[in-house]
DSSP file (Angstrom, degrees, kcal/mol; ACC not computed):
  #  RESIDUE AA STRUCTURE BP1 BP2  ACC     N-H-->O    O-->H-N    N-H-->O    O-->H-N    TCO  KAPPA ALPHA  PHI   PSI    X-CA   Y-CA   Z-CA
    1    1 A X              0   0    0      0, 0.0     2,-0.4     0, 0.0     0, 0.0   0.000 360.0 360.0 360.0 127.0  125.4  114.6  151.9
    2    2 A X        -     0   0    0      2,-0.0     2,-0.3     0, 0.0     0, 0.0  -0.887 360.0-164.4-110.0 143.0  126.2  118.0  150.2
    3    3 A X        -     0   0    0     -2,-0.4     2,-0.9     2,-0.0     0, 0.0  -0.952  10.5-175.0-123.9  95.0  129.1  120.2  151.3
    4    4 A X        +     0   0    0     -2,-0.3     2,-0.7     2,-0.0    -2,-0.0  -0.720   3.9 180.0-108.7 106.8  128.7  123.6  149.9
    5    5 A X        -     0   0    0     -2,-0.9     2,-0.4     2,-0.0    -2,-0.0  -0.907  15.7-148.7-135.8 124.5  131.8  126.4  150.5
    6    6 A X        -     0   0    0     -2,-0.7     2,-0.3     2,-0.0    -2,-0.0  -0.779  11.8-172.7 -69.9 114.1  131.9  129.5  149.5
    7    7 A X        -     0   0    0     -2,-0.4     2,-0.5     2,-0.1    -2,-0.0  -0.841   9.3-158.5-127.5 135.7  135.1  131.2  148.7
    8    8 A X        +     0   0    0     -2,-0.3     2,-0.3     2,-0.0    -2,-0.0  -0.969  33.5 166.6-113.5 144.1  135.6  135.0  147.8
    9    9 A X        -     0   0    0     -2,-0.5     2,-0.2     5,-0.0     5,-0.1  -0.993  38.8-125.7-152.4 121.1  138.5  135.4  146.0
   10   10 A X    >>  -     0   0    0     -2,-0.3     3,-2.6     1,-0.1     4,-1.7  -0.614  31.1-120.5 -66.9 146.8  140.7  137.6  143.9
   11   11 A X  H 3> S+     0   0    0      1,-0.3     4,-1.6     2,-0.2    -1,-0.1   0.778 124.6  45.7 -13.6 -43.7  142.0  136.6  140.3
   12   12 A X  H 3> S+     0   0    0      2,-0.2     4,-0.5     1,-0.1    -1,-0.3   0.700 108.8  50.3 -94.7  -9.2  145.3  137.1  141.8
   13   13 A X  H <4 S+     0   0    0     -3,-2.6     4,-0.3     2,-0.1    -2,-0.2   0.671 117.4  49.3-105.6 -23.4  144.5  135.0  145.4
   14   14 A X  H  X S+     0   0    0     -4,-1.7     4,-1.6     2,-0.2     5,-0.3   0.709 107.5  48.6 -42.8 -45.8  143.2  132.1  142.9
   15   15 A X  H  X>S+     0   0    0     -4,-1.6     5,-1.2    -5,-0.2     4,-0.5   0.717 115.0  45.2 -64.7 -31.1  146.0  132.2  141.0
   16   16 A X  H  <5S+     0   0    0     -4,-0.5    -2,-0.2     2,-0.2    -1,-0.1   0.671 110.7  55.0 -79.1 -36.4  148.1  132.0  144.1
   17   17 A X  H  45S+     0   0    0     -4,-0.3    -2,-0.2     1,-0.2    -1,-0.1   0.979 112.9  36.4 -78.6 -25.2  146.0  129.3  145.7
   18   18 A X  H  <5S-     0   0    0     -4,-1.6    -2,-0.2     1,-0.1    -1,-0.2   0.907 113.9-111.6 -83.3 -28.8  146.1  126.6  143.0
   19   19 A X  T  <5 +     0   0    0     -4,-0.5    -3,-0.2    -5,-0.3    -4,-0.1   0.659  61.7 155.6 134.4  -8.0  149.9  127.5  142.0
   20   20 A X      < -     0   0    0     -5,-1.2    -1,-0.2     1,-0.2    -2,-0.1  -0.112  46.2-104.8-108.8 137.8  149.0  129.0  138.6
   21   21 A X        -     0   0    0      1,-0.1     2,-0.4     2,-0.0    -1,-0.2  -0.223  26.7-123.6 -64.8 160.1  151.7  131.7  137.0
   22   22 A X        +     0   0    0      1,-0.1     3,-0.3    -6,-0.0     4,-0.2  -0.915  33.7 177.8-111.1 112.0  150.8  135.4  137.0
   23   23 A X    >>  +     0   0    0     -2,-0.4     4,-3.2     1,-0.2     3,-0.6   0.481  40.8 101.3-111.5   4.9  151.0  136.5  133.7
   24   24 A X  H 3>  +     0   0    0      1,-0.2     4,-1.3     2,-0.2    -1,-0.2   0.634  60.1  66.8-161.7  72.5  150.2  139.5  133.6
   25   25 A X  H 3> S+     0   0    0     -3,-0.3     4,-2.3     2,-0.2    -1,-0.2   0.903 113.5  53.0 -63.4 -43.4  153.0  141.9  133.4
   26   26 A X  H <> S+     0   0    0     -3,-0.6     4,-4.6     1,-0.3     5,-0.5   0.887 103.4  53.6 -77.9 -34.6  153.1  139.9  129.7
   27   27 A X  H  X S+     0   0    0     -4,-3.2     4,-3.0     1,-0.2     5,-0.4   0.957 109.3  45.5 -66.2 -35.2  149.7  140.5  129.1
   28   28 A X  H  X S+     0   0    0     -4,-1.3     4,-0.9     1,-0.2    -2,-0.2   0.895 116.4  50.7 -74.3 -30.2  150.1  144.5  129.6
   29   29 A X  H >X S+     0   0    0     -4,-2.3     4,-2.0     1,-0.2     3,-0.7   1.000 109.0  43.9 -53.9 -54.6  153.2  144.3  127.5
   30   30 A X  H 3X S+     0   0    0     -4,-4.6     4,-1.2     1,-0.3    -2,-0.2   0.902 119.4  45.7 -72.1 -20.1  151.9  142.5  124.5
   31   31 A X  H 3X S+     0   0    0     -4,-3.0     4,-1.0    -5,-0.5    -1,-0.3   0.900 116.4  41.9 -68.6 -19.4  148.4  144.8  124.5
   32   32 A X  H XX S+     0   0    0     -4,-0.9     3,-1.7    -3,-0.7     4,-1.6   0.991 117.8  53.6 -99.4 -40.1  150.3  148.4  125.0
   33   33 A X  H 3X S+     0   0    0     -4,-2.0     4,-1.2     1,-0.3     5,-0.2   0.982 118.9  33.9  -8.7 -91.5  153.1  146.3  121.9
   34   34 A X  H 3< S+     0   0    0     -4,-1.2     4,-0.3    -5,-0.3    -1,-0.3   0.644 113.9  61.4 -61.5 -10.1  149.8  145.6  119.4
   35   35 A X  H XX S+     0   0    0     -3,-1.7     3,-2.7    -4,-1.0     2,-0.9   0.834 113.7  37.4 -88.6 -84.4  148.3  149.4  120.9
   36   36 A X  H 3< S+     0   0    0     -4,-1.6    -2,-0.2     1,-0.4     4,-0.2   0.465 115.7  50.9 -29.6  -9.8  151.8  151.1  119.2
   37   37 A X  T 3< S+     0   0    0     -4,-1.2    -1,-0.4    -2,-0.9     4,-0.3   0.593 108.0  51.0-124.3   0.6  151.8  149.1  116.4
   38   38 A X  T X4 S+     0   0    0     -3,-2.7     3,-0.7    -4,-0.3     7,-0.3   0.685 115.5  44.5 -23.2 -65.4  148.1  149.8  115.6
   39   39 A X  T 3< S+     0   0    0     -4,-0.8    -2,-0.2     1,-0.2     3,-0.2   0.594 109.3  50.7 -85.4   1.9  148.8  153.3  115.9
   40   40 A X  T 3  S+     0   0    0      1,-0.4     2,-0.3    -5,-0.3    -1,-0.2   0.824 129.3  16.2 -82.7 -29.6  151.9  153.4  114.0
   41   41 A X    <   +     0   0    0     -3,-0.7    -1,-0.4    -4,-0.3     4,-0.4  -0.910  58.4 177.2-163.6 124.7  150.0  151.2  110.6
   42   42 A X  S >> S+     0   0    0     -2,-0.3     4,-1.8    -3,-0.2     3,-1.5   0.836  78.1  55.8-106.0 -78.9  146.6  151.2  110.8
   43   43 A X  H 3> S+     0   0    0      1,-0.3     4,-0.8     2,-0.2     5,-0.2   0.530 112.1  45.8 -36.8 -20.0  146.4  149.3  107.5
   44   44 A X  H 34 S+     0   0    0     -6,-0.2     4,-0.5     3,-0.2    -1,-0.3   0.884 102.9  55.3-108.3 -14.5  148.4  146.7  108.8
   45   45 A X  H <> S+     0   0    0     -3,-1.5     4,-5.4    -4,-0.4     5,-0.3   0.894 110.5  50.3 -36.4 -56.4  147.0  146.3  111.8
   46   46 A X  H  <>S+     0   0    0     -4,-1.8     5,-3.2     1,-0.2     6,-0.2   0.956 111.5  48.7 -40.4 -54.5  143.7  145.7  109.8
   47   47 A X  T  <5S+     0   0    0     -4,-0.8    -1,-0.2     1,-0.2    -2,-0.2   0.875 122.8  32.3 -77.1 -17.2  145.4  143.1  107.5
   48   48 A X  T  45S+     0   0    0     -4,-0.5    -1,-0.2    -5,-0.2    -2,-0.2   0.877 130.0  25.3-106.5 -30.8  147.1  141.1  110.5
   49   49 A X  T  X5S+     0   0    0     -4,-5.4     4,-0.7    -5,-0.1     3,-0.2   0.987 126.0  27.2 -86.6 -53.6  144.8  141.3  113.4
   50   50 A X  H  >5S+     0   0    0     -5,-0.3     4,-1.1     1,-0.2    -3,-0.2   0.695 109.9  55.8 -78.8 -46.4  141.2  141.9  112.1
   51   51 A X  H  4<S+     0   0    0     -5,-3.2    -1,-0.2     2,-0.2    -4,-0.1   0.601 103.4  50.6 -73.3  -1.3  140.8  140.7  109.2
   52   52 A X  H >> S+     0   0    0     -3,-0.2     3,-2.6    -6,-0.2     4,-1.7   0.943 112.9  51.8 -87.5 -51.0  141.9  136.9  109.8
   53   53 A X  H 3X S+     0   0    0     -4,-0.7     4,-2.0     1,-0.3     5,-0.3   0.768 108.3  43.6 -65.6 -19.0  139.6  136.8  112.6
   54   54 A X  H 3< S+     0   0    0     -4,-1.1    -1,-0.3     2,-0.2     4,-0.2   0.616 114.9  58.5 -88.4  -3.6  136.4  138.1  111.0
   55   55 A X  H X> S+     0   0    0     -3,-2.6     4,-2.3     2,-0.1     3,-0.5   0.930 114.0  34.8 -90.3 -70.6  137.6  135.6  108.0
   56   56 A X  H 3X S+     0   0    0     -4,-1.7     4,-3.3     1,-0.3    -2,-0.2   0.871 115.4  55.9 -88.4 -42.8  137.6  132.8  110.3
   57   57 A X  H 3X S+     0   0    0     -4,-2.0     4,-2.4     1,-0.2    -1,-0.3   0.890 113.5  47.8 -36.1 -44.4  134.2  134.3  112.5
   58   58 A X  H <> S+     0   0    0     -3,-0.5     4,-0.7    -5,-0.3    -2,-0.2   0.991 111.6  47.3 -76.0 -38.3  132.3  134.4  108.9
   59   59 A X  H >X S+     0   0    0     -4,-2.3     4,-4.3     1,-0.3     3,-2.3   0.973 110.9  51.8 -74.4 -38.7  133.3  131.0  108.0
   60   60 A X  H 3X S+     0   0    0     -4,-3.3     4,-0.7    -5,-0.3    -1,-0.3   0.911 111.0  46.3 -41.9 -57.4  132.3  129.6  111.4
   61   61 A X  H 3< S+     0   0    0     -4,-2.4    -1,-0.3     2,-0.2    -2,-0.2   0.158  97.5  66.2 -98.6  24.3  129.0  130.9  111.4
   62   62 A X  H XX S+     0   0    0     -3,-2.3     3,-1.5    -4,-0.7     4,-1.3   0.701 107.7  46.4 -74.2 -50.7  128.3  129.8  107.9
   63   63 A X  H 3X S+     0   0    0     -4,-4.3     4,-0.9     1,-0.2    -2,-0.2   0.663 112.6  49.2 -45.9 -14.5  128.6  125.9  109.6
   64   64 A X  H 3X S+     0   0    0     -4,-0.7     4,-2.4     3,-0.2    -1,-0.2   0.759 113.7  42.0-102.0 -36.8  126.4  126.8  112.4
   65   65 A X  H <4 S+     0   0    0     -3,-1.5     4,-0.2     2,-0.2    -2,-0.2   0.560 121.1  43.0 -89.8 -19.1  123.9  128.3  109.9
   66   66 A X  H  X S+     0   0    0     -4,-1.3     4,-2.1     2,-0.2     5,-0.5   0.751 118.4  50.0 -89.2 -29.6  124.6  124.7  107.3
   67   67 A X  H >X S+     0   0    0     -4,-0.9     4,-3.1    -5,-0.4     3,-0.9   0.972 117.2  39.3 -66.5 -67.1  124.4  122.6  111.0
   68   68 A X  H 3< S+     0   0    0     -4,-2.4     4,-0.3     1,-0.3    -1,-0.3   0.082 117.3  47.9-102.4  19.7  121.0  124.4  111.8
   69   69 A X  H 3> S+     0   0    0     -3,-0.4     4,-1.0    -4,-0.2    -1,-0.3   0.374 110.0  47.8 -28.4 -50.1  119.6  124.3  108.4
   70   70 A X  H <X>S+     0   0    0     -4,-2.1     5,-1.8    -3,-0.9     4,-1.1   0.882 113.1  57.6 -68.8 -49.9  120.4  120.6  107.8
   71   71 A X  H ><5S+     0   0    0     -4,-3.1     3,-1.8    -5,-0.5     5,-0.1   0.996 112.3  40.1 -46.1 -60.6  118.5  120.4  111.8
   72   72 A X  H 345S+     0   0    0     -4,-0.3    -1,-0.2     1,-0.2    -2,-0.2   0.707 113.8  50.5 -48.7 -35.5  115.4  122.0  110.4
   73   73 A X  H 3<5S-     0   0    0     -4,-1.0    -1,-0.2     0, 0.0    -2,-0.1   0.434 105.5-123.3 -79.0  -8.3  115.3  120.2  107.0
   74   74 A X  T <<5S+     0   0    0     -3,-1.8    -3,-0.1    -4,-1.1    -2,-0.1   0.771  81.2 115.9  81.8   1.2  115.6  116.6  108.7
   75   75 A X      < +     0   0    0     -5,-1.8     2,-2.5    -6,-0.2     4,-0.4   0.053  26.4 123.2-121.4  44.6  118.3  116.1  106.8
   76   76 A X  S    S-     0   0    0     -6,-0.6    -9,-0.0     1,-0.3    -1,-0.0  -0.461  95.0  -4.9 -82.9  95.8  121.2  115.8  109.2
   77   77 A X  S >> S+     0   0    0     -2,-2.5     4,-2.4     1,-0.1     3,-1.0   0.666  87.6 127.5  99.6  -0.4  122.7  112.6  108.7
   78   78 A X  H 3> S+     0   0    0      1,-0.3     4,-2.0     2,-0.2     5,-0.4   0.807  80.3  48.5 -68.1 -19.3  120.2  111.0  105.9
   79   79 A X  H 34 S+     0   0    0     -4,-0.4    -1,-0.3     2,-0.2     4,-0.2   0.665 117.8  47.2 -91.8   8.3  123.5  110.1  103.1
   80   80 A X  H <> S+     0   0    0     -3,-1.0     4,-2.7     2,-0.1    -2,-0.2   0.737 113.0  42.8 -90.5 -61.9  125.3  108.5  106.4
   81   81 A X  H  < S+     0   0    0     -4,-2.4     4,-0.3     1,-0.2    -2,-0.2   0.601 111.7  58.5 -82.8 -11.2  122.3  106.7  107.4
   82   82 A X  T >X S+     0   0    0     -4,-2.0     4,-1.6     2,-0.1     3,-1.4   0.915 111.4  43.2 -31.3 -62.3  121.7  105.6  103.5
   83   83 A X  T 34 S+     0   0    0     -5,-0.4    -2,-0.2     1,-0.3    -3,-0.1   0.811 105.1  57.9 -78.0 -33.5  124.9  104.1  103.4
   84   84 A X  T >X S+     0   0    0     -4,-2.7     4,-1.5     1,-0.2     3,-1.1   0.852 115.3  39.9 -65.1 -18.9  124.7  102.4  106.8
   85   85 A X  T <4 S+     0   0    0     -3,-1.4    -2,-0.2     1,-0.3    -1,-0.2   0.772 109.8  58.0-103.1 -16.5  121.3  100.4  105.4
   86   86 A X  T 3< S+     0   0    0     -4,-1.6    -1,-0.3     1,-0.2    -2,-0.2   0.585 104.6  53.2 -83.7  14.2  122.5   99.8  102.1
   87   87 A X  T <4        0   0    0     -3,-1.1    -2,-0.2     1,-0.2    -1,-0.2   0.789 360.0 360.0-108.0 -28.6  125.2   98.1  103.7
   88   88 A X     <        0   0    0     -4,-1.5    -1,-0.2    -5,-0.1    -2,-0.1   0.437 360.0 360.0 -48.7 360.0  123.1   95.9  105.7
């Protein structure tokens, strides 16, 4: 037996049913915070917000690109699965 209900619901009448804090008055502070401090230092916005994350974006999707490379070659797991048979 399937029981299927359908509920429409605001972000804020969700939050309200499960119990879950309303956050955000904090959220509009800390954007309009990082908006002013953007426009105040441009360059330092860059070097604290943006550039770590496009540092960490590049590095990520070099693994995704070594993970689907290794898939393609067949060679996903061959020095693992060496080691398990020489051990046999």
């Amino acid at each position: 037996m399937k029981i299927k209900i359908d509920l429409e619901l605001s972000p804020a009448e969700a939050r309200e049913m499960f119990g879950l804090p309303d956050f955000s008055e904090l959220h509009q502070n800390i954007t309009a915070d990082m908006l002013k401090q953007c426009q105040q230092d441009p360059q330092m916005a860059f070097e604290t917000l943006i550039r770590p994350a496009m540092e960490q974006g590049m590095s990520g999707f070099a693994a995704y690109q070594n993970l689907m490379s290794n898939l393609m070659s067949g060679g996903m797991g061959s020095s693992s699965g060496s080691g398990k048979s020489d051990k046999k």
